[in-house]
C-alpha positions in Angstrom: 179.3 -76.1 53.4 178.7 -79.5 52.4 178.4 -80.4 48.8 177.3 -84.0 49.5 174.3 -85.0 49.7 172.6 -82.4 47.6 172.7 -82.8 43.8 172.7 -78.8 43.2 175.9 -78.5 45.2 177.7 -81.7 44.0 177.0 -80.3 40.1 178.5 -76.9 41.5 181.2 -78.5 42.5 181.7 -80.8 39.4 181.3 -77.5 37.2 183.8 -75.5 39.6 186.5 -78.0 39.3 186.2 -78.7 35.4 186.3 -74.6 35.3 189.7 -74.7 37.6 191.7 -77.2 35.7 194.4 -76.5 33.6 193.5 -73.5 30.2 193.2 -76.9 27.5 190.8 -79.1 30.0 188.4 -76.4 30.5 188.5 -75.6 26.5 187.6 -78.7 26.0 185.1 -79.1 28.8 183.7 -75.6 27.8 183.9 -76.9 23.9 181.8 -80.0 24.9 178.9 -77.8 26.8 178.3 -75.3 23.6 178.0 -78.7 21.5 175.3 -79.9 23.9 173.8 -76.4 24.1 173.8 -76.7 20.1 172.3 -80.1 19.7 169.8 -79.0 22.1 169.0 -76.1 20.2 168.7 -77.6 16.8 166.6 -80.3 18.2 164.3 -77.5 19.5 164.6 -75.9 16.1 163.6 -79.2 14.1 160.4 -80.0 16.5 158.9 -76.8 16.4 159.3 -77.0 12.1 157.8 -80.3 12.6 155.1 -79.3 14.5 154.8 -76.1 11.7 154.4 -78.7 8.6 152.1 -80.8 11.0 149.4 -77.9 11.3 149.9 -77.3 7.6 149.4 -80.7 6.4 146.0 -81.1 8.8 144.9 -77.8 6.9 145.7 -79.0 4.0 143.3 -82.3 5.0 140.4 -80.8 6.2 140.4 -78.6 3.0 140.8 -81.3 1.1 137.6 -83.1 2.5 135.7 -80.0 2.1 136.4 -79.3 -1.3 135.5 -83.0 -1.9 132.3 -82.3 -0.3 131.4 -79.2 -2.7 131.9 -76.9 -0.5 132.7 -73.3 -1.9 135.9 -71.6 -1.1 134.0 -68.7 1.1 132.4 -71.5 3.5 135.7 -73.5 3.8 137.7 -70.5 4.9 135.1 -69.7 7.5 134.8 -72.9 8.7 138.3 -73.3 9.6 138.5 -69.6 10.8 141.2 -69.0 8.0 141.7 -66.3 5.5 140.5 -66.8 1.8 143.9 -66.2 0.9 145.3 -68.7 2.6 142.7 -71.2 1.6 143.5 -70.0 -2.2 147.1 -70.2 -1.5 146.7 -73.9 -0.5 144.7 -74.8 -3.5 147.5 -73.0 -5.7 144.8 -71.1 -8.2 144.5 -68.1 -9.0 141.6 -66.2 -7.4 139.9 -65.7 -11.1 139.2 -69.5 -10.9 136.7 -69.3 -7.8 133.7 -69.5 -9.1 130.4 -69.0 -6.9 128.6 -72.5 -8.1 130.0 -74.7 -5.6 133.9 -74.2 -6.4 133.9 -77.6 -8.5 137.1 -76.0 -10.4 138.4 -75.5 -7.2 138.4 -79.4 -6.3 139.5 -80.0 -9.5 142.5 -77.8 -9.4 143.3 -79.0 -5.7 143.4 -82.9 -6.9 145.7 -81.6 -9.8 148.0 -79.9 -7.0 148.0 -82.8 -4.5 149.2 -85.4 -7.1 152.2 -83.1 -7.3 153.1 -83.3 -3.7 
């Protein structure tokens, strides 16, 4: 069969003759495709921890403009459909602090934390 013309053969080919040279060419060869395989990986890797801090830092926002606006810890974490804990955690209080007024030492507490960022 053929190998010209069609790309999957002709890199079939390429691979099969890199595979059949002599023991050092394909250790290099084989060397050079796991750093490929790597770099792709750790790209992967970084992206998707990107993507991670990006979601944290938009929660972070939107709490942030809802504290701002008065709102109480209870209607923040339904609002954005996330636990009180989490909500708490992002504020970095203790839960003692929530009060049921409004959460004004909430916002307070949250400013304090953001200037530390």
């Amino acid at each position: 069969m053929e190998a010209k013309g069609n790309p999957y053969m002709e890199a079939a080919k390429d691979v099969m003759d890199k595979i059949n040279q002599s023991e050092t060419e394909r250790y290099l060869y084989l060397r050079q495709e796991m750093a490929i395989t790597d770099e792709k990986s750790r790209l992967m890797t970084a992206e998707r921890k990107g993507r991670e801090e990006g979601e944290i830092l938009k929660l972070i926002s939107l709490v942030q403009k809802k504290c701002l606006r008065g709102k109480a810890l209870e209607v923040v974490s339904e609002e954005l459909e996330e636990d009180p804990e989490n909500i708490r955690e992002i504020y970095g209080i203790d839960a003692k602090l929530v009060m049921s007024d409004g959460g004004y030492p909430i916002c307070m507490e949250f400013d304090r934390v953001i200037k530390t960022l």
